[in-house]
ROVEX-519012 format. One record per residue (C-alpha): residue number from 0; x, z, y; residue in one letter. Coordinates in steps of 0.5 Angstrom, whole numbers, padded with zeros to 4 digits. Layout:
N
(NUM; (X; Z; Y); A)
...
//
This chain:
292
(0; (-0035; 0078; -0112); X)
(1; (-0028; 0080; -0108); X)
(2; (-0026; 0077; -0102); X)
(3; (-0019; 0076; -0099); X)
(4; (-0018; 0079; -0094); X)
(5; (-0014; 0077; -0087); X)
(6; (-0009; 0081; -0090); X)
(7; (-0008; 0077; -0097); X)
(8; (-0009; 0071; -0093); X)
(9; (-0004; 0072; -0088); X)
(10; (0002; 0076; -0093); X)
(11; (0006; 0081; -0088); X)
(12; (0014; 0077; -0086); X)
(13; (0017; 0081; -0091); X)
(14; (0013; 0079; -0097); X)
(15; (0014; 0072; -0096); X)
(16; (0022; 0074; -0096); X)
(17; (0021; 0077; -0102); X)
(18; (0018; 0072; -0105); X)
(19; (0024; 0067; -0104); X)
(20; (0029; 0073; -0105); X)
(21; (0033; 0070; -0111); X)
(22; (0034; 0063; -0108); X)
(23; (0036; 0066; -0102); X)
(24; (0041; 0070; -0106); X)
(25; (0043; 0064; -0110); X)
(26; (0044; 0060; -0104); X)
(27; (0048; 0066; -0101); X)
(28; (0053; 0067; -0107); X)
(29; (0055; 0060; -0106); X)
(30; (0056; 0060; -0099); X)
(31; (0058; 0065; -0096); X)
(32; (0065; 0064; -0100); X)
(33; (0066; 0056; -0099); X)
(34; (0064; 0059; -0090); X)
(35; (0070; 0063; -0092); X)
(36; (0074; 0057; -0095); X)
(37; (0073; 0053; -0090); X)
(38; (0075; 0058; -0085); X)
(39; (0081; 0060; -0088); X)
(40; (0082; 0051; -0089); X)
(41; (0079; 0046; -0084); X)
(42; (0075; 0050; -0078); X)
(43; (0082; 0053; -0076); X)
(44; (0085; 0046; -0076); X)
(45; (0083; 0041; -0071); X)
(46; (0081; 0036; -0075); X)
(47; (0075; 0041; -0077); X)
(48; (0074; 0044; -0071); X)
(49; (0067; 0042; -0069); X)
(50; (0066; 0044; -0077); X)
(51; (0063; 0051; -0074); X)
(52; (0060; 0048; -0067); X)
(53; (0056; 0043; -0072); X)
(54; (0054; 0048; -0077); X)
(55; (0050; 0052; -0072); X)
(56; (0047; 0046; -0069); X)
(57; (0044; 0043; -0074); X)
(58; (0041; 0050; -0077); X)
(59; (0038; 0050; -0071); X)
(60; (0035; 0043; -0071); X)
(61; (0032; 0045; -0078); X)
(62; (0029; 0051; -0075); X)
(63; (0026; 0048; -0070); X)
(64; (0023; 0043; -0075); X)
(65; (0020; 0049; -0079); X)
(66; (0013; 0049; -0077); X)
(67; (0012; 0041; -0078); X)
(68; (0016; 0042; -0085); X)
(69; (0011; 0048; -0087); X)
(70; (0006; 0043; -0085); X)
(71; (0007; 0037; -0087); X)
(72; (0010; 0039; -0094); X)
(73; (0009; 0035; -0101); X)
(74; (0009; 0036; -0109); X)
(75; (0016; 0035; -0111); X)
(76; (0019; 0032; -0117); X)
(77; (0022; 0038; -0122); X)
(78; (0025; 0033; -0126); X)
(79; (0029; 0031; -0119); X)
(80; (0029; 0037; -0116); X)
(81; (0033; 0039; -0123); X)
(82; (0037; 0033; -0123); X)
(83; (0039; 0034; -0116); X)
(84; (0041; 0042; -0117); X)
(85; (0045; 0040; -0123); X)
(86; (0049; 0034; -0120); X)
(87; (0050; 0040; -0113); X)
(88; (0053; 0046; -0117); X)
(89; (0057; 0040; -0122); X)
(90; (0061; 0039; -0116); X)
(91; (0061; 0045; -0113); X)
(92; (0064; 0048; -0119); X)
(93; (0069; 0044; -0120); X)
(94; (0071; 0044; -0113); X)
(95; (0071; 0050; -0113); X)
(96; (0075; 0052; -0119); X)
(97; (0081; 0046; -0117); X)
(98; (0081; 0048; -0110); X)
(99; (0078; 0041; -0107); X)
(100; (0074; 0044; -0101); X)
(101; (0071; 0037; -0099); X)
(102; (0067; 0037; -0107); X)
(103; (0066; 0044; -0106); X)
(104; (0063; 0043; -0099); X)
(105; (0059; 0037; -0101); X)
(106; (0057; 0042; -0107); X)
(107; (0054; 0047; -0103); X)
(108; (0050; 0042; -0099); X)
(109; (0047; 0038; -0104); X)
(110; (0044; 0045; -0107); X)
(111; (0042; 0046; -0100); X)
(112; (0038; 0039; -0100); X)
(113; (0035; 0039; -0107); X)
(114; (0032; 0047; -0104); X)
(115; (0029; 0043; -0099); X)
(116; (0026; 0038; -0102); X)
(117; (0024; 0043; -0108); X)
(118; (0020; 0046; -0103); X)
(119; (0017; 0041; -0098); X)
(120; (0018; 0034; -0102); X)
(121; (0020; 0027; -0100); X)
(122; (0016; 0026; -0094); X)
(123; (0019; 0031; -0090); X)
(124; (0026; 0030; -0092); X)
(125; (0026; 0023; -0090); X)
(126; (0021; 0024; -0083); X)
(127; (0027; 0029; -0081); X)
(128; (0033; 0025; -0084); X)
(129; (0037; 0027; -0077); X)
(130; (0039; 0034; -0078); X)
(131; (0040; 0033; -0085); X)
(132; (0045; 0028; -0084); X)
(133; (0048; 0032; -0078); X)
(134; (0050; 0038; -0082); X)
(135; (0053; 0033; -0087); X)
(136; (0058; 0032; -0082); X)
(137; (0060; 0040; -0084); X)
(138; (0063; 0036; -0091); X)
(139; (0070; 0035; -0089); X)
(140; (0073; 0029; -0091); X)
(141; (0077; 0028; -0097); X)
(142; (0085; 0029; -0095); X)
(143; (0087; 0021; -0098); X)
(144; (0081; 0018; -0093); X)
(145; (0084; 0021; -0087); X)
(146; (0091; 0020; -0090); X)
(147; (0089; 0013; -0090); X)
(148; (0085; 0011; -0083); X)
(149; (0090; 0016; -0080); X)
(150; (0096; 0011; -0082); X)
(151; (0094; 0004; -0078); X)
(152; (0091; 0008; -0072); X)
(153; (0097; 0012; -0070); X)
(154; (0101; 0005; -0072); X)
(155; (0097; 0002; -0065); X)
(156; (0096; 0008; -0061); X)
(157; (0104; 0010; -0061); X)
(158; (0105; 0002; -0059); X)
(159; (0099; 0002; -0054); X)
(160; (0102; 0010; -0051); X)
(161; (0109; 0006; -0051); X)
(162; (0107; -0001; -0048); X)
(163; (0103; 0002; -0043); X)
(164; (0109; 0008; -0041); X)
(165; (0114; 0002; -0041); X)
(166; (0110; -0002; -0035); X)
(167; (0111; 0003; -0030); X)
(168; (0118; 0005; -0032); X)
(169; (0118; 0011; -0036); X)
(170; (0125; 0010; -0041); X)
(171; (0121; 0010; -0047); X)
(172; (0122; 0007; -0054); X)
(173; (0118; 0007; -0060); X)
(174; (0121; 0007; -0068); X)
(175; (0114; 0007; -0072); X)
(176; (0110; 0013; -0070); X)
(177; (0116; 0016; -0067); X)
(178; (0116; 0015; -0059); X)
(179; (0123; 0017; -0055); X)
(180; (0124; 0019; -0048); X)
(181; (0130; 0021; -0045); X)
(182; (0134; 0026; -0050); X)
(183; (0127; 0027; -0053); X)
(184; (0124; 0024; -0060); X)
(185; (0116; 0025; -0061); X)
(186; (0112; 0024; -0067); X)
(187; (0106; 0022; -0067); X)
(188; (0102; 0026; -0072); X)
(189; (0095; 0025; -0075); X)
(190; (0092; 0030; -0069); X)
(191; (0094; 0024; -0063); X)
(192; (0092; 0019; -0069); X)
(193; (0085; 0019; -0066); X)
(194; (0081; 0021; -0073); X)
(195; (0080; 0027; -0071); X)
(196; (0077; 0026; -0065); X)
(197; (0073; 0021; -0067); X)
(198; (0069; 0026; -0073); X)
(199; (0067; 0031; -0067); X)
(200; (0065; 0025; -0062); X)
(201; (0061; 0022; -0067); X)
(202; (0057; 0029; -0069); X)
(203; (0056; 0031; -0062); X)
(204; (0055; 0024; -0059); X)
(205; (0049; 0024; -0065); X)
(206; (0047; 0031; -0063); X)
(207; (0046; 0029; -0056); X)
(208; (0042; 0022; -0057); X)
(209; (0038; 0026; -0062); X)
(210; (0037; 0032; -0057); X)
(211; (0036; 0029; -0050); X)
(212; (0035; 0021; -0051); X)
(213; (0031; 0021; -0058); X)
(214; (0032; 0014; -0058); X)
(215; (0031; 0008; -0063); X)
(216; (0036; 0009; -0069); X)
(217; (0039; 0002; -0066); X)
(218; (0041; 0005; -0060); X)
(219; (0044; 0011; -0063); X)
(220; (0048; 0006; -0068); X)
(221; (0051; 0001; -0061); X)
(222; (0053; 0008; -0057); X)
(223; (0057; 0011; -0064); X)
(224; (0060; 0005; -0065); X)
(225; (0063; 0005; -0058); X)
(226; (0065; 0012; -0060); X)
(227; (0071; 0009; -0064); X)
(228; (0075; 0006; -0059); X)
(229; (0073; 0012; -0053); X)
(230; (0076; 0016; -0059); X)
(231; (0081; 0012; -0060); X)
(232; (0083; 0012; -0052); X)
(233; (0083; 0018; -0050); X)
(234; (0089; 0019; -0056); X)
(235; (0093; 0014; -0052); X)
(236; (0093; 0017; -0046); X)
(237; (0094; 0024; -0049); X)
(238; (0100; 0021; -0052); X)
(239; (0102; 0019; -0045); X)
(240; (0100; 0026; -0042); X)
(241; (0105; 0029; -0048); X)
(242; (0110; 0023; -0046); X)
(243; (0110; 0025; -0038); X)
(244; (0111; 0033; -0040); X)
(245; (0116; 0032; -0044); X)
(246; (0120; 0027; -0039); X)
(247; (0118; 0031; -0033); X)
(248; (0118; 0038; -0036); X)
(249; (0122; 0039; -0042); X)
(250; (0120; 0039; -0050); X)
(251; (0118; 0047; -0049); X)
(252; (0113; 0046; -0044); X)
(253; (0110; 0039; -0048); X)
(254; (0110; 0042; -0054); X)
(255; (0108; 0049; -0051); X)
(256; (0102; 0051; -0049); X)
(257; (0099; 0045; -0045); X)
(258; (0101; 0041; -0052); X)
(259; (0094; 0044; -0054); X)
(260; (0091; 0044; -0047); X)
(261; (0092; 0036; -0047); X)
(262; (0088; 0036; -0053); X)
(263; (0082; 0040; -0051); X)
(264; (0082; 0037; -0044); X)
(265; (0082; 0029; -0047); X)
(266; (0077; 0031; -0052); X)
(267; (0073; 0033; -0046); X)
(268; (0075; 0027; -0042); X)
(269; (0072; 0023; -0048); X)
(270; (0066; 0027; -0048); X)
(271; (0064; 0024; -0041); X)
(272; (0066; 0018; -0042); X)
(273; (0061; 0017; -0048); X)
(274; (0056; 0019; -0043); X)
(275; (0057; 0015; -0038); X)
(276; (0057; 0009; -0044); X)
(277; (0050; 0012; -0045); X)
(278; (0048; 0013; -0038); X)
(279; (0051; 0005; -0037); X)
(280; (0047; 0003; -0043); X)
(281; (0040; 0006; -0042); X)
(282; (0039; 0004; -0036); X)
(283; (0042; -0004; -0038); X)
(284; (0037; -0004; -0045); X)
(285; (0033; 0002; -0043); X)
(286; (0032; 0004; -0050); X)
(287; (0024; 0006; -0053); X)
(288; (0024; 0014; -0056); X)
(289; (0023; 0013; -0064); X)
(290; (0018; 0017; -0068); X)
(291; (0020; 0022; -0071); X)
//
């Protein structure tokens, strides 16, 4: 008769990364270039610049979830798990080869979700539904979304920014989304639509819940939902910050160094104000932790 020994019970790291090696790879070779793809696109846009923030966050809270992933692991459905694979590599390869990142991204994501749920089932997925969603956030959106909801908001901030200048004497006048102030014309483009904010504000805000509350998925939806119009506040005043500079300073200034130090200051004005909005909140509906 032959017995295991602890040895063969307890396989050495190398061997149990051996033994995945080729979805490992697979995986690999549709990532790493779609990483690339997205760095050269979107990551170095300020549309997508909380795309790398998102990825490493949301590969941690995975992480952190290994242990209960191993142990409450389920059979999975192969017919699934193959229809899945397919519908992921369809995408991916047809983003891939007509250069449409968001199917391309959205591809690679879903071959990463049917390799999960291959190895550790439904159950699992569902009961770690938060950073599943939150890497989803990595998928840019397509470009004639953006185009669409960008087109009305920077309809409403360039009238809010201009209304609120001209209350406290600033000569400025607004002809659509172009904004005029002395000798100076400004257009508002889609980064000051509020769009772009809003996509950052919305992952690290759900980060943040998740993370530090661990609250009840109600709560989580009342305190995105006001993420919105603090999303959309914190552009009207970079549109006025932008405004003044260019009326006290000049256009080269405004457009300068401090155009891309407003953005980052504003955003982290944003940040706050949606934790304060928490804070506010929780001490009002002192909301319950939800069961993972």
């Amino acid at each position: 008769m032959v017995t295991s020994t602890s040895a063969d019970a307890n396989p050495p790291a190398w061997m149990s990364v051996l033994r995945h090696l080729p979805v490992i790879v697979g995986l690999a070779v549709l990532g790493v270039p779609t990483l690339i793809t997205l760095g050269k696109q979107v990551w170095s846009t300020e549309a997508g610049a909380h795309g790398p923030i998102v990825l490493a966050t949301g590969i941690w809270l995975v992480a952190r979830q290994a242990d209960e992933f191993r142990a409450r692991a389920t059979p999975s459905n192969p017919f699934l798990t193959a229809l899945m694979t397919l519908v992921s590599l369809a995408l991916y390869v047809f983003g891939r080869a007509y250069d449409f990142i968001s199917l391309e991204t959205a591809g690679f994501y879903g071959a990463c979700v049917s390799v999960l749920y291959a190895y550790f089932g439904f159950s699992v997925l569902f009961r770690n539904w938060f950073p599943l969603l939150y890497l989803g956030f990595c998928v840019p959106p397509p470009g004639w979304i953006i185009d669409s909801l960008t087109a009305p908001l920077k309809e409403f901030v360039s009238f809010a920014a201009c209304g609120l200048l001209q209350l406290v004497g600033i000569p400025v006048f607004r002809e659509g989304v172009t904004l005029t102030v002395a000798q100076y014309q400004l257009l508002v483009e889609d980064a000051c639509s509020g769009m772009n904010s809003l996509i950052g504000l919305v992952a690290i805000s759900l980060f943040y819940i998740y993370l530090l509350r661990n609250a009840s998925w109600r709560y989580s939806l009342l305190l995105v939902s006001l993420v919105v119009p603090i999303a959309i506040f914190a552009n009207i005043l970079r549109i006025i910050v932008l405004v003044l500079l260019t009326y006290f300073m000049g256009d080269g200034v405004a457009q300068g160094f401090l155009h891309i130090t407003a953005g980052l200051f504003l955003f982290a004005t944003a940040l706050i104000l949606v934790f304060a909005v928490d804070n506010l909140l929780s001490t009002i509906f002192k909301p319950r932790s939800a069961a993972r």
